[in-house]
C-alpha positions in Angstrom: -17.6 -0.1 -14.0 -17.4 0.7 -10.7 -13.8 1.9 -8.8 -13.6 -1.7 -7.1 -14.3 -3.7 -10.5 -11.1 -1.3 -11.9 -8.9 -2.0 -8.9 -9.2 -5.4 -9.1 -9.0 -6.0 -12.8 -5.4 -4.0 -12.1 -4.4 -6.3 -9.2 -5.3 -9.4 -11.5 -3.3 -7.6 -14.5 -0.5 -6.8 -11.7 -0.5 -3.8 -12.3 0.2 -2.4 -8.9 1.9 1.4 -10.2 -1.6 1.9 -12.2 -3.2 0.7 -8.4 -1.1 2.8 -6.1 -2.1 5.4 -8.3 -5.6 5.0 -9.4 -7.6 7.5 -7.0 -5.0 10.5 -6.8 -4.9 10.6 -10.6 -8.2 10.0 -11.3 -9.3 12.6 -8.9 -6.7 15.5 -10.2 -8.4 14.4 -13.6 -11.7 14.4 -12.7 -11.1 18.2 -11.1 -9.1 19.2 -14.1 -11.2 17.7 -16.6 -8.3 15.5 -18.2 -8.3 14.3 -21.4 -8.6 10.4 -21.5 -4.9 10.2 -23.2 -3.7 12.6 -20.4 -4.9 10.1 -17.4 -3.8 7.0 -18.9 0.0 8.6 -19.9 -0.1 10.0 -15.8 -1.0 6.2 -14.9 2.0 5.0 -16.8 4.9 6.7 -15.3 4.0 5.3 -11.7 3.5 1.9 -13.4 6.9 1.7 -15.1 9.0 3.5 -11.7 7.3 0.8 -10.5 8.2 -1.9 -12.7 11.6 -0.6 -12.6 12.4 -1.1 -9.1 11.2 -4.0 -8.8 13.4 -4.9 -11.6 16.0 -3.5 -9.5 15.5 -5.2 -6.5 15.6 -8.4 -8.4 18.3 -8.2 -9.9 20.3 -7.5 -6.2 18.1 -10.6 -4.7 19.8 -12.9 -7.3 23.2 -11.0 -8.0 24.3 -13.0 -4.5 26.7 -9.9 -3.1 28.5 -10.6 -0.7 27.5 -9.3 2.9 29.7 -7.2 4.6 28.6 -4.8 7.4 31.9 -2.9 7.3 34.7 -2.3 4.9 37.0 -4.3 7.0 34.8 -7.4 6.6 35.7 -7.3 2.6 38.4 -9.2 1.1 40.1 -7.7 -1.9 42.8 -10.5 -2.3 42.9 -11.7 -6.1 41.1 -8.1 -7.1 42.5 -5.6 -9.3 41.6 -3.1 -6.2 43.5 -1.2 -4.2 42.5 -2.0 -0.8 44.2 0.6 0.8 43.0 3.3 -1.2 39.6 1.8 -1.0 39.9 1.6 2.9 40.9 5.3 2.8 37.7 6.4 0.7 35.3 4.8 3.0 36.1 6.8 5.9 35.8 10.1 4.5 32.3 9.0 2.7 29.5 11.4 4.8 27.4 8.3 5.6 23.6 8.7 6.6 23.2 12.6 4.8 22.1 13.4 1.6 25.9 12.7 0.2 26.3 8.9 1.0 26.8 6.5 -1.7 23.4 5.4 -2.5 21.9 8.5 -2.3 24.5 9.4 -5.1 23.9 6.7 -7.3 21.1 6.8 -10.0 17.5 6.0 -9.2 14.4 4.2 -10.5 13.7 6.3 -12.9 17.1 5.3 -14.8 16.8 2.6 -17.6 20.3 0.8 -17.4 20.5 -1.1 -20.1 22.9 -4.6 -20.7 26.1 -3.6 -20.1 25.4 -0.1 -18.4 25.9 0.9 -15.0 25.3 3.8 -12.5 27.6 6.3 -12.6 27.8 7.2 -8.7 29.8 9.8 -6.6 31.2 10.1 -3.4 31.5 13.2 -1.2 34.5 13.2 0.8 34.1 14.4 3.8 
């Protein structure tokens, strides 16, 4: 089976990590004469990251947030949150560098389970 036949079987199978993949791994392999159980284990981690963002990014398309371009466009009222000290935070958050909020949260390559959320932490600036 040619590398066109295999590519397409994984686009009909969907799997697009095992796609992405395909001709980097198979070529380390191929130089570094990789067992077959070694090649199909380094096809499987890109597969599941993969499969886990876009399980991610699901999950925020149909969680309906609210849309707020700044923290003065959220509404606290009926919330157990303190506004204030909420307010406060976000202005001393290093936004855009390596310490803003999502870049402190966990990644892809966590498995958060029902229940289980990212623990995430702010640098103050």
């Amino acid at each position: 089976m040619d590398r066109t036949e295999v590519l397409e079987l994984m686009g009909a199978l969907k799997l697009y990590g095992f796609r992405s993949a395909y001709d980097e791994i198979m070529g380390v392999a191929t130089e570094r004469q990789h067992e077959p159980p070694r090649i199909v284990g380094d096809l499987l981690q890109p597969e599941i990251s993969e499969k886990q963002a876009r399980s991610i990014q699901y999950q925020l398309n149909i969680s309906k947030l609210p849309l707020a371009e700044d923290i003065e466009d959220l509404d606290f009222t009926g919330t157990p949150v303190n506004d204030r000290l909420i307010r406060d935070l976000a202005g001393k958050v290093k936004v855009g560098s390596s310490a803003s909020p999502m870049a402190r949260c966990g990644g892809a390559d966590r498995n958060w389970g029902m229940g289980k959320h990212p623990v995430c932490s702010l640098e103050l600036a």
